[in-house]
N, C-alpha and C positions, 0 to 999 in steps of 0.2 A: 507147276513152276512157281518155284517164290519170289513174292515179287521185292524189287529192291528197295532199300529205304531212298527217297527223295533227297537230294543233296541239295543242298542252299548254292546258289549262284553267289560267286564270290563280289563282295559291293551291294547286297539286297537286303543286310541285315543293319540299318539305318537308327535302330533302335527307336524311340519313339517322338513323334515330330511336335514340332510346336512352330506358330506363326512368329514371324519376324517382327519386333517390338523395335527397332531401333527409332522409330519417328517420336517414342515418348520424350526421349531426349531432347529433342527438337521443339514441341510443345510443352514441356516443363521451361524450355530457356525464355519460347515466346511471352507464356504467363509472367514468368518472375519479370523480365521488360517491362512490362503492361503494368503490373504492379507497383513498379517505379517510379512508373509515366505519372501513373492516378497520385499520390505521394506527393513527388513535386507539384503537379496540379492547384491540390488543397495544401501544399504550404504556401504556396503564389496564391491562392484565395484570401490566406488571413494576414492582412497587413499591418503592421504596428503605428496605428496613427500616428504615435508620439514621432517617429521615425522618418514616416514619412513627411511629416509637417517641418524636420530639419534639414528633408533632403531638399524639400521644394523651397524654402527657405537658403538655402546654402544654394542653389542655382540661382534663384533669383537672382541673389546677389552679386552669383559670377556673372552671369551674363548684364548686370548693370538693370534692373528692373525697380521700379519700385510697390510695394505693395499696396493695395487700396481695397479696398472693404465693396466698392460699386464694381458692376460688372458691365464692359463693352458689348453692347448689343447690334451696334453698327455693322452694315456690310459695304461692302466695296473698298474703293480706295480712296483714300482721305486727297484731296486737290485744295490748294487754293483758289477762291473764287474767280480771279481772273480765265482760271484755266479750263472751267467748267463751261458748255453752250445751253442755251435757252431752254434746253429741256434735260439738263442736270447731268449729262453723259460727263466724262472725263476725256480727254486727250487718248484715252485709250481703248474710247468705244462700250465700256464697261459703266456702271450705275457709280456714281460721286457721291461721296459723303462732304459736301463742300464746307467748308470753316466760316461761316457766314457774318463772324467780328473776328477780320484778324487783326493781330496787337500795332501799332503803330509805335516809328519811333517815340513818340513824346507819352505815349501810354508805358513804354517800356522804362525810358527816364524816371517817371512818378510811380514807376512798383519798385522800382531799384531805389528809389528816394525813401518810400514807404517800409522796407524791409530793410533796408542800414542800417543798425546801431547805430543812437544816436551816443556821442562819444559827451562821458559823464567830466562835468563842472571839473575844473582844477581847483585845488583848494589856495591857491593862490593867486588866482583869476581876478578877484575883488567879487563884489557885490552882497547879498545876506549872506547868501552860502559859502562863501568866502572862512576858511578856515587857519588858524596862526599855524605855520610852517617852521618860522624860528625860535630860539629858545626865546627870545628878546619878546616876540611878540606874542607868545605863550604866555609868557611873565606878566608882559603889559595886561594881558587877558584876565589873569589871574587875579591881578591888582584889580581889577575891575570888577571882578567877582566878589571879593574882598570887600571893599567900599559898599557895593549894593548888597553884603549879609549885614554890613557895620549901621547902613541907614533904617534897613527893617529893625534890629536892634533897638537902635536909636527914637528913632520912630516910638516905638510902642513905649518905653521909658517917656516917652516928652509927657503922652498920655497920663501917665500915673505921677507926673510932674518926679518923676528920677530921673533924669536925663544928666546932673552933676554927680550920679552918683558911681558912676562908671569911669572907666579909662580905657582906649583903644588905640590898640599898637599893631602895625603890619611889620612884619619881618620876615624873615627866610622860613620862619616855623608855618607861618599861618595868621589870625585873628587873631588876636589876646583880648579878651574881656575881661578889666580887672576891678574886683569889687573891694577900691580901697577905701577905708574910712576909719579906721578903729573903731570904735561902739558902733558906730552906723551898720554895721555887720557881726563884727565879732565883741564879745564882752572880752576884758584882759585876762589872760590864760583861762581861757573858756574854748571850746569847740560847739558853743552851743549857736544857733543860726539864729537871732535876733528878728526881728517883726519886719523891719526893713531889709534885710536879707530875700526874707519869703516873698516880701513883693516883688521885688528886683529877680528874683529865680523864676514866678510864675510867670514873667513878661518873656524872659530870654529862655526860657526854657522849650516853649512851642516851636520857635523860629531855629534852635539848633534842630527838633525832631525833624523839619521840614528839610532837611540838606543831607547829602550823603557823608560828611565829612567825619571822620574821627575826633572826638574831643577829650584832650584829655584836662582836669583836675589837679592847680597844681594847688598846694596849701605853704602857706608860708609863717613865720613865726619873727615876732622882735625880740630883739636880744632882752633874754630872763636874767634876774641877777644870779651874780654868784651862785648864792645860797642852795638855789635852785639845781638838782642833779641834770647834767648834760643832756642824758637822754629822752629828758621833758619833751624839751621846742621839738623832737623827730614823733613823736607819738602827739603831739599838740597838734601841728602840721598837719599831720595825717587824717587825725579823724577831721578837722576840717574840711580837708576833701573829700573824704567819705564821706560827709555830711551835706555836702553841696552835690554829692553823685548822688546820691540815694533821691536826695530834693528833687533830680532832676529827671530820673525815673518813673517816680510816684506819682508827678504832679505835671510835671513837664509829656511828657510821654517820648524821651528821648530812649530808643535802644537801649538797652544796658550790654551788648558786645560793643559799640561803637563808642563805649565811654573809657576813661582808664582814671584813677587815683592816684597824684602822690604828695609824699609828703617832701620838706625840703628845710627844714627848721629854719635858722635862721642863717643859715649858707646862702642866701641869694637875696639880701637886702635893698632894698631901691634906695634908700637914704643911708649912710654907713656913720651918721651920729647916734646921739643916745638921748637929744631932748624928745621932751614928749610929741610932737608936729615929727618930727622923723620915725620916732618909736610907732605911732600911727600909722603911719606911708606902708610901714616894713610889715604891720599884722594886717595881713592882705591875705585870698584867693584870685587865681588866676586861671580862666577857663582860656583854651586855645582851642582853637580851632583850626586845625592842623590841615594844609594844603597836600593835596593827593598828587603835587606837581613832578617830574625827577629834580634829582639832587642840584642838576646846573640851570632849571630854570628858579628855583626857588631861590640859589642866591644872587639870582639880580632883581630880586621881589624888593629887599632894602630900597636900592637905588630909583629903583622905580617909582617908589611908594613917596622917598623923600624928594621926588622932583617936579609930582604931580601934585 
């Protein structure tokens, strides 16, 4: 008898098995979590001083603190000494840090006295410090100022006995030192500086270096005859005061920015005859010394000048 072939039961051919993996899934989500956690971690470890010193900085200052370099080492709670008993407890049973000078009114007074600005002079208060507020008393100041360059001047000419040999005029310009004399200065149609010239420059020349003031050189000329081409007296003029600027340079040790040259022929005469005592007056230099004032107080310097 043959025998049959074996038949497969229907459902028994499963093909071939394998264990159920779905928990990787599960464990891969937990790891990559973890991995995230450690991340944040170590960026919360490394913190950007700079960053944090404008955070702690920007609280401060909201919550009203102020910063201080010493550190509070104190514990408990701060009481005023009244409120503290004989063995240092506070009102609340707890250890006192008691305040053991506290401030008093009249201590409070003399820190608020101490720390007040004290409110600065008025310049019109009176006293040294007392400063000219008006044109009027600016002017008057100036006048004053004036007079005492005129005596230093004066002064040191008395010394080398020149003291006649000068002339001093206050005006809206400033000082005028005028070195009139004819020969006494200048030879006739000459620009050349004469022996008494050079004294008279070395005396006044220190005492202009000594002042901040602008000086300017003016040169002047007497009427040349006819004969004479025009344009002589404006180049005669000139080097005059070129010659009294240079003098005053060299010898004087005045600035040469703060000096200026001109000439003016014989356009601006002191005497407007033609004898020789006037012809003299007119072959002049005239050194000014020009007030650094504004325009309205300089012209009440005249008035001023002709009342004191």
């Amino acid at each position: 008898m043959s025998k049959r072939p074996h038949r497969k039961r229907r459902g028994e051919d499963h093909g071939e098995e394998h264990p159920d993996e779905r928990w990787m899934a599960s464990y891969m989500d937990m790891v990559t979590v973890l991995m995230c956690m450690f991340i944040v971690l170590y960026a919360m470890s490394s913190v950007d001083q700079q960053k944090f010193e404008q955070l702690r900085a920007s609280l401060a200052t909201g919550f009203g603190s102020v910063e201080t370099a010493t550190v509070d080492t104190a514990e408990g709670t701060v009481v005023p000494a009244e409120h503290a008993n004989d063995e240092g407890e506070s009102f609340t049973g707890g250890a006192a840090v008691v305040d053991a000078s506290p401030v008093t009114p009249e201590e409070e007074a003399g820190s608020a006295a101490v720390t007040a600005p004290m409110p600065s002079p008025s310049p019109s208060a009176g006293g040294d410090a007392a400063e000219p507020t008006t044109d009027r008393e600016r002017a008057v100041q100036e006048v004053e100022n004036l007079r005492a360059l005129q005596e230093r001047i004066d002064a040191g000419l008395r010394e080398r006995d020149l003291a006649e040999a000068v002339r001093y005029v206050i005006d809206e310009r400033g000082l005028t030192i005028r070195l009139v004399g004819s020969e006494t200065f200048f030879l006739p149609d000459s620009s050349q500086l004469t022996e008494q010239t050079l004294r008279v420059l070395e005396s006044v020349g220190p005492v202009l270096a000594s002042v901040p003031n602008e000086v300017g050189v003016e040169g002047h000329t007497a009427r040349l005859p006819q004969s004479v081409p025009r344009p002589l007296d404006w180049e005669l003029s000139t080097e005059r005061a070129v010659n009294v600027v240079r003098n005053l340079i060299d010898t004087g040790g005045v600035p040469a920015p703060r000096l200026s040259a001109i000439g003016y022929g014989e356009s601006r005469p002191l005497a407007p005859g033609t004898s020789e005592a006037e012809l003299e007056l007119n072959r002049r230099v005239d050194i000014v010394v020009h007030s650094d004032e504004p325009e309205g107080v300089r012209a009440l310097i005249p008035e001023i000048a002709a009342g004191t």
